[in-house]
PDB file with one MODEL, atoms N, CA, C and O in Angstrom:
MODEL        1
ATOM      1  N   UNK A   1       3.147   8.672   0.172  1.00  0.00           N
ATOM      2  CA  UNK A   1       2.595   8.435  -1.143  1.00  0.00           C
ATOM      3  C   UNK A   1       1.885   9.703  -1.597  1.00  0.00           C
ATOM      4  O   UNK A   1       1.356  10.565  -0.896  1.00  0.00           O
ATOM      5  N   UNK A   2       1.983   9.632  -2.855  1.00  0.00           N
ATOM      6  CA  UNK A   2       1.273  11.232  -3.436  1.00  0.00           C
ATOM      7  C   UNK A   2       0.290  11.151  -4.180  1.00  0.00           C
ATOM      8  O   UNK A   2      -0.066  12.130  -4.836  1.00  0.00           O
ATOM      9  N   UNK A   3      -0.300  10.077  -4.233  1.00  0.00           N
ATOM     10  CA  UNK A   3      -1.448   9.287  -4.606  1.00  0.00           C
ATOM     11  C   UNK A   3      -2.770   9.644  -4.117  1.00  0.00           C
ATOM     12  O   UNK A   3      -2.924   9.873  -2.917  1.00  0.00           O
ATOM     13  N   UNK A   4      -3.771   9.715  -4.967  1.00  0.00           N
ATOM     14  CA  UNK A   4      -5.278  10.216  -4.508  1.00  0.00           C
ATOM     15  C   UNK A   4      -5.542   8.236  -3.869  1.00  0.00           C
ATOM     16  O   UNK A   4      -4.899   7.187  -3.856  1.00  0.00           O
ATOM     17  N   UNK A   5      -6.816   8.723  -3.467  1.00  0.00           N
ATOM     18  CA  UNK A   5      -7.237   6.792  -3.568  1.00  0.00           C
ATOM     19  C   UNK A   5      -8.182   6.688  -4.489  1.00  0.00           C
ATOM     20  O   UNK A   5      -9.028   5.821  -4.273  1.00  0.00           O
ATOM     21  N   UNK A   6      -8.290   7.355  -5.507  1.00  0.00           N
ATOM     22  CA  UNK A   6      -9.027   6.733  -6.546  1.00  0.00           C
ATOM     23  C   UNK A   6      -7.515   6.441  -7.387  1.00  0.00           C
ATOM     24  O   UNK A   6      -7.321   5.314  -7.843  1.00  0.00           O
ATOM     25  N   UNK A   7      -6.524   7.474  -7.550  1.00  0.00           N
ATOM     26  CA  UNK A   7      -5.415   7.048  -8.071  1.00  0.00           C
ATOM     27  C   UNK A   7      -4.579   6.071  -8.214  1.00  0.00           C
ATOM     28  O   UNK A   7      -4.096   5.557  -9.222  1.00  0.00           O
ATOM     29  N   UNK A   8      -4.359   5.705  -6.265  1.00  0.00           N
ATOM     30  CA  UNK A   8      -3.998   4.856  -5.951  1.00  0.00           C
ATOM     31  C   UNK A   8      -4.731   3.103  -6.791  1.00  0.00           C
ATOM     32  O   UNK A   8      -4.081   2.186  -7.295  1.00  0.00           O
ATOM     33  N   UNK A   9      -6.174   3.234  -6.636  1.00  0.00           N
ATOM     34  CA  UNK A   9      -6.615   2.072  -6.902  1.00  0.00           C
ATOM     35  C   UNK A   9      -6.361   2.115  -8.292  1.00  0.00           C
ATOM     36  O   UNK A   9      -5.588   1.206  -8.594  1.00  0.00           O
ATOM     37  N   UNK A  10      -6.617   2.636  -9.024  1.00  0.00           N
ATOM     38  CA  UNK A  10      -6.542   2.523 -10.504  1.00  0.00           C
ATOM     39  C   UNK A  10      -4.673   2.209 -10.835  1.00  0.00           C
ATOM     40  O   UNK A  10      -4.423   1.775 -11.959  1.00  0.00           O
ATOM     41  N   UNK A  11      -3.679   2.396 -10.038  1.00  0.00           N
ATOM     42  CA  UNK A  11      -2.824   1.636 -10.042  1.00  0.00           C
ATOM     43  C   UNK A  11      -2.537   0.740  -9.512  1.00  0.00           C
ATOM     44  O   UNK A  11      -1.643   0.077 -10.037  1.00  0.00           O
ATOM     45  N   UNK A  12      -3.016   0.341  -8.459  1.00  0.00           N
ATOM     46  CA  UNK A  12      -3.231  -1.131  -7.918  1.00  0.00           C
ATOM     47  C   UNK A  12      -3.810  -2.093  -8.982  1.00  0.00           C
ATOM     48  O   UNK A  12      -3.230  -3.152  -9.223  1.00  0.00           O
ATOM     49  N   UNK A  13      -4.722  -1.806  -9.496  1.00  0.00           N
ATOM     50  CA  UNK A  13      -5.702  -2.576 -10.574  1.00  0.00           C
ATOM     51  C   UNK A  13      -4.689  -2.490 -11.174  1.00  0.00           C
ATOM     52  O   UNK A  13      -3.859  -2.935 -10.380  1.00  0.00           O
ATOM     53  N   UNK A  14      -3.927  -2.072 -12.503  1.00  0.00           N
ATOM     54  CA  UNK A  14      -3.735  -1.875 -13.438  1.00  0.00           C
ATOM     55  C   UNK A  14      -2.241  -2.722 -12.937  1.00  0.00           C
ATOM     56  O   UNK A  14      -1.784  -3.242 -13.954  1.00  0.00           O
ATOM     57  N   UNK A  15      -1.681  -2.912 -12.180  1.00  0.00           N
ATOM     58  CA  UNK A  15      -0.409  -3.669 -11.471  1.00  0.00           C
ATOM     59  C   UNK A  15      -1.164  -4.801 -11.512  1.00  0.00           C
ATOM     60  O   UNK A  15      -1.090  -5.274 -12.646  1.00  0.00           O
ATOM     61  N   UNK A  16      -1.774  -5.375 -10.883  1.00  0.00           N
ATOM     62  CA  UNK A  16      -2.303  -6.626 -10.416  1.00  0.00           C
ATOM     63  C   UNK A  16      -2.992  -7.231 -11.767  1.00  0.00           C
ATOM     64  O   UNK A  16      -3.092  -8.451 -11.897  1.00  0.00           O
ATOM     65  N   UNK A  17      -3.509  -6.238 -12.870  1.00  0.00           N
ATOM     66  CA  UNK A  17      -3.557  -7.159 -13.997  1.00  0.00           C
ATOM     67  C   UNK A  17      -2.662  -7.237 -15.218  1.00  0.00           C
ATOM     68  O   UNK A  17      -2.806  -7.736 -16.334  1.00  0.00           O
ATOM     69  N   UNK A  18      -1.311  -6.309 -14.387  1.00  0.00           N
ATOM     70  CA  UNK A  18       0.145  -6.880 -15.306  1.00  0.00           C
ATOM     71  C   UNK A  18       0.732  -8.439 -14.773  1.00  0.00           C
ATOM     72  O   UNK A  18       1.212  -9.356 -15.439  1.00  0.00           O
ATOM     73  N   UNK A  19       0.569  -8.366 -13.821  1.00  0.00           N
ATOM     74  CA  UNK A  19       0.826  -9.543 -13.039  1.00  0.00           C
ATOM     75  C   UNK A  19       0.495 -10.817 -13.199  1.00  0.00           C
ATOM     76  O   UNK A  19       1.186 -11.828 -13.073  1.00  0.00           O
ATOM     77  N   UNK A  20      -0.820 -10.660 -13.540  1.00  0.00           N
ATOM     78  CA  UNK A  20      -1.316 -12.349 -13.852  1.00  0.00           C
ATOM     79  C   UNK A  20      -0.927 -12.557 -15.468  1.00  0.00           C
ATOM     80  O   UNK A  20      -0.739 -11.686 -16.318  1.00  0.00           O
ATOM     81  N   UNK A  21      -0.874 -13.936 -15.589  1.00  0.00           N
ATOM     82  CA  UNK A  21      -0.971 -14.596 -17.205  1.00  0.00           C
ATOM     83  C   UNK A  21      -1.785 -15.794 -16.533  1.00  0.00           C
ATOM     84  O   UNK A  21      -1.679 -16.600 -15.609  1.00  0.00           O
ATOM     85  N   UNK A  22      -2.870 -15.338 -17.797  1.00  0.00           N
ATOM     86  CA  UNK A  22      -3.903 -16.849 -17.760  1.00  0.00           C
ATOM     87  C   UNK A  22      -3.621 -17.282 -18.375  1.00  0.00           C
ATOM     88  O   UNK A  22      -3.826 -18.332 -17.766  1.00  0.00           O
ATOM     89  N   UNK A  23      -3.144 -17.677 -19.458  1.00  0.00           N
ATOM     90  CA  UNK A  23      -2.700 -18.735 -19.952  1.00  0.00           C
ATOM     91  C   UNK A  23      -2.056 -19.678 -19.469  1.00  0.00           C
ATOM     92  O   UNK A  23      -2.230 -20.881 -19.662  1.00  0.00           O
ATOM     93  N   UNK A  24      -0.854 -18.869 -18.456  1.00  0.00           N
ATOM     94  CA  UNK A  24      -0.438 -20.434 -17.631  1.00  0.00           C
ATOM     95  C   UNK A  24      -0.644 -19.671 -15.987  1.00  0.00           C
ATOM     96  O   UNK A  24       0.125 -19.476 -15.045  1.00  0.00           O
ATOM     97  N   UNK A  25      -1.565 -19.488 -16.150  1.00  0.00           N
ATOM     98  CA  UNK A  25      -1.993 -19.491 -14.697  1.00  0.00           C
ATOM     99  C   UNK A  25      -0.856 -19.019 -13.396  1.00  0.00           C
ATOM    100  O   UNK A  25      -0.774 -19.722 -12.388  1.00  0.00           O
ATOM    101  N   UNK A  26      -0.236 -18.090 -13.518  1.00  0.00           N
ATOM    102  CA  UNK A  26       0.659 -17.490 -13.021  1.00  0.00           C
ATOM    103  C   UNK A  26       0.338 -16.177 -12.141  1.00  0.00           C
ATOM    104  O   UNK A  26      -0.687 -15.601 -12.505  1.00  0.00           O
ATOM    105  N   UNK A  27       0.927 -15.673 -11.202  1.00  0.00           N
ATOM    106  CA  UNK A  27       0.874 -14.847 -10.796  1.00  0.00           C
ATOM    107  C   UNK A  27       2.074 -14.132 -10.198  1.00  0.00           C
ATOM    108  O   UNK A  27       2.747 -14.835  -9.444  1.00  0.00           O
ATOM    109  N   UNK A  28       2.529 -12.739 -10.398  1.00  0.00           N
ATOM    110  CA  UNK A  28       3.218 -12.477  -9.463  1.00  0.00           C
ATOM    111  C   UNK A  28       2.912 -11.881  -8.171  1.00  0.00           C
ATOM    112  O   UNK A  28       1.705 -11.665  -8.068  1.00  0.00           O
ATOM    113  N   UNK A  29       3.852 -11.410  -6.755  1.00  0.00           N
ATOM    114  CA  UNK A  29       3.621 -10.414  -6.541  1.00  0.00           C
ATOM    115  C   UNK A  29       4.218  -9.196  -6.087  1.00  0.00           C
ATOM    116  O   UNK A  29       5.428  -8.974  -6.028  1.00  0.00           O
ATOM    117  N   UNK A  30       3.211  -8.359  -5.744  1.00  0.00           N
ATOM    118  CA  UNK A  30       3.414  -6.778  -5.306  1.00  0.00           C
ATOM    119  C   UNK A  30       4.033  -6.538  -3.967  1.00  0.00           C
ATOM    120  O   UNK A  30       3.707  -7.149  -2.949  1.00  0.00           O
ATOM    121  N   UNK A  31       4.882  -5.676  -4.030  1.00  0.00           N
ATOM    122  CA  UNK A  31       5.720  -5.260  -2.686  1.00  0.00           C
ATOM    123  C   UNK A  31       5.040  -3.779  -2.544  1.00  0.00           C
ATOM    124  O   UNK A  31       5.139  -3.261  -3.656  1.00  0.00           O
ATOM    125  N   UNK A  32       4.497  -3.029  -1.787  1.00  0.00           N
ATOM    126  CA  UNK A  32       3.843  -1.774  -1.070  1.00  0.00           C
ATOM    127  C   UNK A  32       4.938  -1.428   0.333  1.00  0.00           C
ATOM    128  O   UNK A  32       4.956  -2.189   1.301  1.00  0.00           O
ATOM    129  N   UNK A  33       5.745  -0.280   0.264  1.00  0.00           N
ATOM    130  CA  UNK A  33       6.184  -0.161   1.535  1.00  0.00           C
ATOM    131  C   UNK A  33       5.980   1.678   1.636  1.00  0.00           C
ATOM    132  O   UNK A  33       6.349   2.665   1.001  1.00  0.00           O
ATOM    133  N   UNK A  34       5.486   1.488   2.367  1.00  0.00           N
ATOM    134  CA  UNK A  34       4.774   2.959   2.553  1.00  0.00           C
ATOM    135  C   UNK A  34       4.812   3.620   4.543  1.00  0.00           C
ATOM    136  O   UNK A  34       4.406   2.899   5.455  1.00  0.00           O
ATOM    137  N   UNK A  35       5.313   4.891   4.750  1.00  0.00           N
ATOM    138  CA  UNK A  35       4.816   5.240   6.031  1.00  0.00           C
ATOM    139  C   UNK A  35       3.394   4.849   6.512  1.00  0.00           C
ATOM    140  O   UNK A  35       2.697   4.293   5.663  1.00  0.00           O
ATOM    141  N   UNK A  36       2.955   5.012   7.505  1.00  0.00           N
ATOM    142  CA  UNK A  36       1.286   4.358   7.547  1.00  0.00           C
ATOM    143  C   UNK A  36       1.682   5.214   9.469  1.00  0.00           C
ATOM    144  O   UNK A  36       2.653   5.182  10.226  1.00  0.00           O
ATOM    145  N   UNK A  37       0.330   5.850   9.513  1.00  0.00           N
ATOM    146  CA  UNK A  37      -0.229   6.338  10.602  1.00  0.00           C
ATOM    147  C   UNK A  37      -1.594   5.610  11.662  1.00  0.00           C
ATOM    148  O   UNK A  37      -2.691   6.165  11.711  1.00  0.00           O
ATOM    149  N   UNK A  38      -1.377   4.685  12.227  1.00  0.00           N
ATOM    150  CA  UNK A  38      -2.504   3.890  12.452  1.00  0.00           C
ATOM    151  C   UNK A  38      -3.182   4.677  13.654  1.00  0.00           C
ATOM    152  O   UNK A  38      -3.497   4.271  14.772  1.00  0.00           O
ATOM    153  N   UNK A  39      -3.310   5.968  13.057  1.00  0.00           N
ATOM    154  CA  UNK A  39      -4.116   6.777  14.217  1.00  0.00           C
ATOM    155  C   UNK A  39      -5.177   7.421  13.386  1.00  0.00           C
ATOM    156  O   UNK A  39      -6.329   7.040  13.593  1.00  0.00           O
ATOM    157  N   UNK A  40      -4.931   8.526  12.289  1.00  0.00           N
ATOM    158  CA  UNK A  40      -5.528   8.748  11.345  1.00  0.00           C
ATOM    159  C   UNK A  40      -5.005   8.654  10.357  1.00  0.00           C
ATOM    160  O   UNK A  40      -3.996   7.962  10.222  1.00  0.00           O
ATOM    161  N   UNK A  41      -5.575   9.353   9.362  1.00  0.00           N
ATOM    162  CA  UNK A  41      -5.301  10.252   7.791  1.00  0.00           C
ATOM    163  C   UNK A  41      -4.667  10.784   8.058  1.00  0.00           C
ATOM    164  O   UNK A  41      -4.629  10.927   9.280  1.00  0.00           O
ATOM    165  N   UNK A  42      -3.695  11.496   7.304  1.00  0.00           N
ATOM    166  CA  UNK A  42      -2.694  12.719   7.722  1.00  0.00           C
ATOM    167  C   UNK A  42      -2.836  12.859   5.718  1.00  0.00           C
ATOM    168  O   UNK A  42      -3.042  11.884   4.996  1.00  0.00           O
ATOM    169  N   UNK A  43      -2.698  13.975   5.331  1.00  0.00           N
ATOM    170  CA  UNK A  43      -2.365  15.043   4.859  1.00  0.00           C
ATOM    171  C   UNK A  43      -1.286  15.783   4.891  1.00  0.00           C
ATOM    172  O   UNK A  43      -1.406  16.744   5.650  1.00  0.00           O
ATOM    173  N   UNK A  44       0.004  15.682   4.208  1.00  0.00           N
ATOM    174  CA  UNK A  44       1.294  17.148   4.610  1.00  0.00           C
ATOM    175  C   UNK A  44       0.916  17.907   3.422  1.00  0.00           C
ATOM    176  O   UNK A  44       0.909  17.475   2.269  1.00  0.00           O
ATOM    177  N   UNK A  45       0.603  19.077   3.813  1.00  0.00           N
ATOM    178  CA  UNK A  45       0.440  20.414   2.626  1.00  0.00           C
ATOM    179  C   UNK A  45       1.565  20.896   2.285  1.00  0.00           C
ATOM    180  O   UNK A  45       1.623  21.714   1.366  1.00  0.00           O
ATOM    181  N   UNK A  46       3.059  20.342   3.191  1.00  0.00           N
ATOM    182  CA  UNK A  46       3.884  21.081   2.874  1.00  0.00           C
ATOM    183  C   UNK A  46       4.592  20.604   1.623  1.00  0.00           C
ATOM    184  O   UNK A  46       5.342  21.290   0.928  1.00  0.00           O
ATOM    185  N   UNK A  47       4.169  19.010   1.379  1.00  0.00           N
ATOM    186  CA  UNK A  47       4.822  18.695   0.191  1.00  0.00           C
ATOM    187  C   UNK A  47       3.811  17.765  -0.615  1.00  0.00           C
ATOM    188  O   UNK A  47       4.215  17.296  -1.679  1.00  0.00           O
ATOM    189  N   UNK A  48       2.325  17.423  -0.110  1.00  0.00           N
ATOM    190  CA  UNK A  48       1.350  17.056  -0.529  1.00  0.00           C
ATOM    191  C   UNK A  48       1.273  15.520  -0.765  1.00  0.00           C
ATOM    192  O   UNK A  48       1.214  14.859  -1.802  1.00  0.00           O
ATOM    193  N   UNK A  49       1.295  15.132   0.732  1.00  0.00           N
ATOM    194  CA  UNK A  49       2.020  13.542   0.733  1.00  0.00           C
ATOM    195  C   UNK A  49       0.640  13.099   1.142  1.00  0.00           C
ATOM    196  O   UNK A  49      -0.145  14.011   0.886  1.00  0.00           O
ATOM    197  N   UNK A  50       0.271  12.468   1.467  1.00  0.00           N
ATOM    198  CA  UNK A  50      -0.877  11.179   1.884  1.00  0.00           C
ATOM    199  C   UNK A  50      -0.443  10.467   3.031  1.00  0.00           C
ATOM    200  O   UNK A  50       0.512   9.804   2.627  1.00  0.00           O
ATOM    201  N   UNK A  51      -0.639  10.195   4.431  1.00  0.00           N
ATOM    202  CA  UNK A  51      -0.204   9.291   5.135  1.00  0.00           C
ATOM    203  C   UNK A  51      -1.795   8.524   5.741  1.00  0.00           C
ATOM    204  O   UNK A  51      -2.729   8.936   6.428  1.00  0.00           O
ATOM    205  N   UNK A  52      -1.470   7.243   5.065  1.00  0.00           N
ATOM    206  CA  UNK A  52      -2.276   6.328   5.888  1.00  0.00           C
ATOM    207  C   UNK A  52      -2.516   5.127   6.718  1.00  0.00           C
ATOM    208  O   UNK A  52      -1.442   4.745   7.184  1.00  0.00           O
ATOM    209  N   UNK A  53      -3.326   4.523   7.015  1.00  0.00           N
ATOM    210  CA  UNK A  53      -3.480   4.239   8.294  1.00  0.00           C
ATOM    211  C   UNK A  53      -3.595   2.667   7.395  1.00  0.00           C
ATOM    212  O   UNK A  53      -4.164   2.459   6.323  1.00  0.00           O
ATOM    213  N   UNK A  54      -2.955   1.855   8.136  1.00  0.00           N
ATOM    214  CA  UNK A  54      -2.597   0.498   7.589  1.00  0.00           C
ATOM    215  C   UNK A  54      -4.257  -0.258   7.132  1.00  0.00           C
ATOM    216  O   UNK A  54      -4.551  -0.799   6.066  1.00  0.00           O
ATOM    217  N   UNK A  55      -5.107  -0.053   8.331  1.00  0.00           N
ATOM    218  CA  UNK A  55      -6.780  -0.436   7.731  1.00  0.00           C
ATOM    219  C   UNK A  55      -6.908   0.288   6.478  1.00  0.00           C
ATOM    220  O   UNK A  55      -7.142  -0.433   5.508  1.00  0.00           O
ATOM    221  N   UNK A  56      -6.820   1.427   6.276  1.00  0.00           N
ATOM    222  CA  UNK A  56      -7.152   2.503   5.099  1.00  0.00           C
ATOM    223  C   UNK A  56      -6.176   1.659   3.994  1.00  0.00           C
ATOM    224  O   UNK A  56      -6.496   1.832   2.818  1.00  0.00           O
ATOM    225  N   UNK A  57      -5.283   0.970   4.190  1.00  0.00           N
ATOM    226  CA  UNK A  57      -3.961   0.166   3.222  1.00  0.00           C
ATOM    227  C   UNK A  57      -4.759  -0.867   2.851  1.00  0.00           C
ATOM    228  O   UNK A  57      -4.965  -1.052   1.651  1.00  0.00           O
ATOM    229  N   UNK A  58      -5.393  -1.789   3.924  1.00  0.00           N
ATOM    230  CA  UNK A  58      -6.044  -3.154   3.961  1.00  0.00           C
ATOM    231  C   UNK A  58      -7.217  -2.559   3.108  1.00  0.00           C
ATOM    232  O   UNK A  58      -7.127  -3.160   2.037  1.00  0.00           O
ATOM    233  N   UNK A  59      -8.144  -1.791   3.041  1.00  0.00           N
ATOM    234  CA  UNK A  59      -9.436  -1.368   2.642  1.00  0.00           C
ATOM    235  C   UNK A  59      -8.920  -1.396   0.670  1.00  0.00           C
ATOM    236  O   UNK A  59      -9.402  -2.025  -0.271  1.00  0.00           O
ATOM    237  N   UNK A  60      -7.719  -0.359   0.754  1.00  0.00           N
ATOM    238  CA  UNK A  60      -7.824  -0.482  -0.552  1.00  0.00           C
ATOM    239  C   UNK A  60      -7.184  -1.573  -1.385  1.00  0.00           C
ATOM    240  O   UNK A  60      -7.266  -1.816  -2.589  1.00  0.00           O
ATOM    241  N   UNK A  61      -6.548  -2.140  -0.434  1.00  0.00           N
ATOM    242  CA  UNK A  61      -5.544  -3.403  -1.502  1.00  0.00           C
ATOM    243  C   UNK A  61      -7.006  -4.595  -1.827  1.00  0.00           C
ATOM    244  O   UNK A  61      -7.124  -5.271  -2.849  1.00  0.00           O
ATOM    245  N   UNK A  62      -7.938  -4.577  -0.701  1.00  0.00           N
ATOM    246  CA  UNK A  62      -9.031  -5.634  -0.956  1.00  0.00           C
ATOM    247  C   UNK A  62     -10.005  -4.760  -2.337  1.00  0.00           C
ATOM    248  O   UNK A  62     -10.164  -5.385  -3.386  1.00  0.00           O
ATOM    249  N   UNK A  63     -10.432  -3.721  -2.241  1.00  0.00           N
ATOM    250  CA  UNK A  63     -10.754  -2.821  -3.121  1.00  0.00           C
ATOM    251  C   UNK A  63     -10.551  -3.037  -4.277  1.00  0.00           C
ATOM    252  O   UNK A  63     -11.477  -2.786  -5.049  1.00  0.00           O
ATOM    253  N   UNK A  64      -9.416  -3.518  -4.767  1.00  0.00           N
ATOM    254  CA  UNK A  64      -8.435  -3.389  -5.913  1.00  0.00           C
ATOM    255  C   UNK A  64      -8.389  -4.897  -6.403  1.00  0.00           C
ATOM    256  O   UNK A  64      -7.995  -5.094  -7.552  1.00  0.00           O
ATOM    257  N   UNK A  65      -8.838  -6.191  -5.457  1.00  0.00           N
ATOM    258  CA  UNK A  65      -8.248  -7.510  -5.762  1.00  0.00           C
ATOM    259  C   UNK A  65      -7.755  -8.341  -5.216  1.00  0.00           C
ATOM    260  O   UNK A  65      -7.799  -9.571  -5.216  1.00  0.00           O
ATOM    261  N   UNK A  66      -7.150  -7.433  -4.620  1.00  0.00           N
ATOM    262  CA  UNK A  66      -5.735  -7.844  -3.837  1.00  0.00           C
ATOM    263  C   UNK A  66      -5.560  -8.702  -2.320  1.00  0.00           C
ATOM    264  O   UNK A  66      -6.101  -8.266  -1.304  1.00  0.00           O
ATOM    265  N   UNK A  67      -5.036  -9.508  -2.316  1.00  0.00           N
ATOM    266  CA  UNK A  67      -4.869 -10.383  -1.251  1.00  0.00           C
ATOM    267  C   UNK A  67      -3.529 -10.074  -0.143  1.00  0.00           C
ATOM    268  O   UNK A  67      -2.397 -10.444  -0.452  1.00  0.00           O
ATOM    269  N   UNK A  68      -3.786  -9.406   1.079  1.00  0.00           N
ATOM    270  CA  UNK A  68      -2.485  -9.358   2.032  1.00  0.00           C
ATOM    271  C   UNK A  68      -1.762 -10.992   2.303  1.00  0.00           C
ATOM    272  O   UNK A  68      -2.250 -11.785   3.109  1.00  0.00           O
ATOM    273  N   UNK A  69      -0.750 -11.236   1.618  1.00  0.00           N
ATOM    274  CA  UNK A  69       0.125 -12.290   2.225  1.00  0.00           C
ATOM    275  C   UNK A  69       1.014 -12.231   3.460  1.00  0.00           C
ATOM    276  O   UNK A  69       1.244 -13.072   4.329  1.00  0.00           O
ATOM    277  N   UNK A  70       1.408 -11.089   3.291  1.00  0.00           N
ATOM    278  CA  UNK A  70       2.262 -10.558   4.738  1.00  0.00           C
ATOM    279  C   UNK A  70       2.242  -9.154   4.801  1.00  0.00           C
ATOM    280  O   UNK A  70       2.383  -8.360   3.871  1.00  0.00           O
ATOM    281  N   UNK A  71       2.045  -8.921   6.053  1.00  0.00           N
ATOM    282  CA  UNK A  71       2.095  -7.171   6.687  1.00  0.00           C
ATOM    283  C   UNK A  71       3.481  -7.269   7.666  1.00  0.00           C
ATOM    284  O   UNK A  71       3.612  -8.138   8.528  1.00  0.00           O
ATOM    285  N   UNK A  72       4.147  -6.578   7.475  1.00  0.00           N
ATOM    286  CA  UNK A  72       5.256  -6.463   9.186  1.00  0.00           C
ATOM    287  C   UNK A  72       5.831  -4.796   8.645  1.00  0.00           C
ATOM    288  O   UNK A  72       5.711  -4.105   7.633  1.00  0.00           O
ATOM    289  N   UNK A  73       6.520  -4.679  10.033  1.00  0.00           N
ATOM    290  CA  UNK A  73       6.767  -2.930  10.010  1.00  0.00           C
ATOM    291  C   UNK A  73       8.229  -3.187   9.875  1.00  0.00           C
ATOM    292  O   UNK A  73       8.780  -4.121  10.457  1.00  0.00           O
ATOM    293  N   UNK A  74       8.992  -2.148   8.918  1.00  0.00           N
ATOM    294  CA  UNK A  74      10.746  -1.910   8.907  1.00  0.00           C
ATOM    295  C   UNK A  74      11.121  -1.649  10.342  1.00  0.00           C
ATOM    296  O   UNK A  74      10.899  -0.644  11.017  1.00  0.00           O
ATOM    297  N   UNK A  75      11.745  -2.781  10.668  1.00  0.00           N
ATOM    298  CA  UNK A  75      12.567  -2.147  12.166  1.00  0.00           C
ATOM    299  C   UNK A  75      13.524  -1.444  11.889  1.00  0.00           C
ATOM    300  O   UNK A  75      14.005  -1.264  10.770  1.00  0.00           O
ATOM    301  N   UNK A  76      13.991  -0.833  13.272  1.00  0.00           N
ATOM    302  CA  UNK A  76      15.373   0.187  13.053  1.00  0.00           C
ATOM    303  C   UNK A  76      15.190   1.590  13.029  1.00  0.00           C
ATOM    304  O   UNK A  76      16.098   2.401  13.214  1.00  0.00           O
ATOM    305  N   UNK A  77      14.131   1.839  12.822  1.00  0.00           N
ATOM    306  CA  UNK A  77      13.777   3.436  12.508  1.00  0.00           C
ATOM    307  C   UNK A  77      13.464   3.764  13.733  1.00  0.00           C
ATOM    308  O   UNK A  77      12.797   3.049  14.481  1.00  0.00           O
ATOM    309  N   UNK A  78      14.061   5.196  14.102  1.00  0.00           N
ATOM    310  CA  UNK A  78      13.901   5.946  15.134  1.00  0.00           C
ATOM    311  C   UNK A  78      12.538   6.527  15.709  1.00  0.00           C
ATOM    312  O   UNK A  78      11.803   7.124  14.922  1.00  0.00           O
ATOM    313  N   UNK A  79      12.242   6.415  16.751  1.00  0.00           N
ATOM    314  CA  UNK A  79      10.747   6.189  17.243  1.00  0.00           C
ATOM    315  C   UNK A  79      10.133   7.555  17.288  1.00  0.00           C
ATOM    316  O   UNK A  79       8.958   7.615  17.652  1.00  0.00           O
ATOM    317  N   UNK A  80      10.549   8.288  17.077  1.00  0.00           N
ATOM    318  CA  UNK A  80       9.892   9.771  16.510  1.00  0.00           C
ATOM    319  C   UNK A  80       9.722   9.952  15.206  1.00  0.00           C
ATOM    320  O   UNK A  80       9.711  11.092  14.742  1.00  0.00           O
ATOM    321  N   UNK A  81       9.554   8.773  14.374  1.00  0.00           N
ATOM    322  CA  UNK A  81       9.424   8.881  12.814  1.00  0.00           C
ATOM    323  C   UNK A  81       8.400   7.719  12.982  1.00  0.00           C
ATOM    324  O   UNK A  81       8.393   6.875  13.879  1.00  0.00           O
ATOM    325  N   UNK A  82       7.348   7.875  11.706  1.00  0.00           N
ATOM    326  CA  UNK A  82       6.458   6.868  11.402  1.00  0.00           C
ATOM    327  C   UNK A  82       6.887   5.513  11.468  1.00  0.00           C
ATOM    328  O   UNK A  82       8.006   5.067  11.724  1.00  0.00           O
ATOM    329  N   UNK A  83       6.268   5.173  11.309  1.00  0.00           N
ATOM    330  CA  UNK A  83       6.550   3.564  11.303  1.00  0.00           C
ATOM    331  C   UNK A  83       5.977   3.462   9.349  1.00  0.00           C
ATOM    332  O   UNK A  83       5.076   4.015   8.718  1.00  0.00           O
ATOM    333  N   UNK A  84       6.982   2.542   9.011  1.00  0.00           N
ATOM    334  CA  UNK A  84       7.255   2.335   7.599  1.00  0.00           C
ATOM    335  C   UNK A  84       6.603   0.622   7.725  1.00  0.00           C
ATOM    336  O   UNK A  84       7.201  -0.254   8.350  1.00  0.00           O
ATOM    337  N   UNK A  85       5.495   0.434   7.115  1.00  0.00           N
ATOM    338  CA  UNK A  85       4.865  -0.626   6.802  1.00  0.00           C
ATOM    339  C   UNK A  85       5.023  -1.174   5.543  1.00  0.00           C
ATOM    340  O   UNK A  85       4.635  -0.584   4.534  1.00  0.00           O
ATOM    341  N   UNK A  86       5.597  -2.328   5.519  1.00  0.00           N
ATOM    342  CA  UNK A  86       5.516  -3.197   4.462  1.00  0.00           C
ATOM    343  C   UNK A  86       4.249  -4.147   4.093  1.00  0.00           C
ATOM    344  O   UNK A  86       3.728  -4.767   5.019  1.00  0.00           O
ATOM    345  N   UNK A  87       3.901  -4.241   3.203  1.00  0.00           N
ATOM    346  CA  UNK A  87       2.808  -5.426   2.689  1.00  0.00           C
ATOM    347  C   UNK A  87       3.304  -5.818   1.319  1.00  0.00           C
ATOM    348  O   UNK A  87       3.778  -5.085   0.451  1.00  0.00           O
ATOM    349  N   UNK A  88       3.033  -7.553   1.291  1.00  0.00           N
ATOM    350  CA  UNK A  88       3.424  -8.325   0.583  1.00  0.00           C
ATOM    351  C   UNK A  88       1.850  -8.700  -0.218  1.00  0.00           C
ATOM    352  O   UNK A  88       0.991  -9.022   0.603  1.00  0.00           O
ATOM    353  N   UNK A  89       1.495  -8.698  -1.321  1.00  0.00           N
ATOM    354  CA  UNK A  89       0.249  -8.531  -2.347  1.00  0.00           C
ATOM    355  C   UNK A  89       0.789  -9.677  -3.140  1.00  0.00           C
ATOM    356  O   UNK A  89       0.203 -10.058  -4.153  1.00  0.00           O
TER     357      UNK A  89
ENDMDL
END
């Protein structure tokens, strides 16, 4: 993601209140599938990516509103590459 986390949240917010209609009480939701490092932060300077750490994911989706319905990781990917985390919002 190439997202600041103030960035990030201000599009989380701004998603999550396309989403609802009060009028009839509706909601949709958000799909997030992102690399995630559950060791640290990572930083790539080489192309100015963001990698974070699935708590640092949980911190801002609650931040923002947002309720985790489901977390699970993309299987299949080769174990010298991140692990690609899905969350269901």
């Amino acid at each position: 993601m190439y997202l600041t986390d103030a960035d990030l949240h201000d599009f989380l917010v701004r998603s999550r209140d396309n989403l609802e209609d009060e009028i009839q009480s509706k909601r949709g939701l958000m799909f997030v599938k992102e690399n995630v490092n559950d060791e640290k932060f990572l930083i790539d300077r080489t192309d100015n990516s963001i990698m974070r750490t699935t708590k640092h994911f949980e911190a801002m989706f609650e931040s923002a509103g947002l309720k985790i319905l489901r977390q699970f990781y993309q299987q299949g990917f080769p174990s010298d590459l991140y692990p690609i985390s899905c969350f269901v919002l």
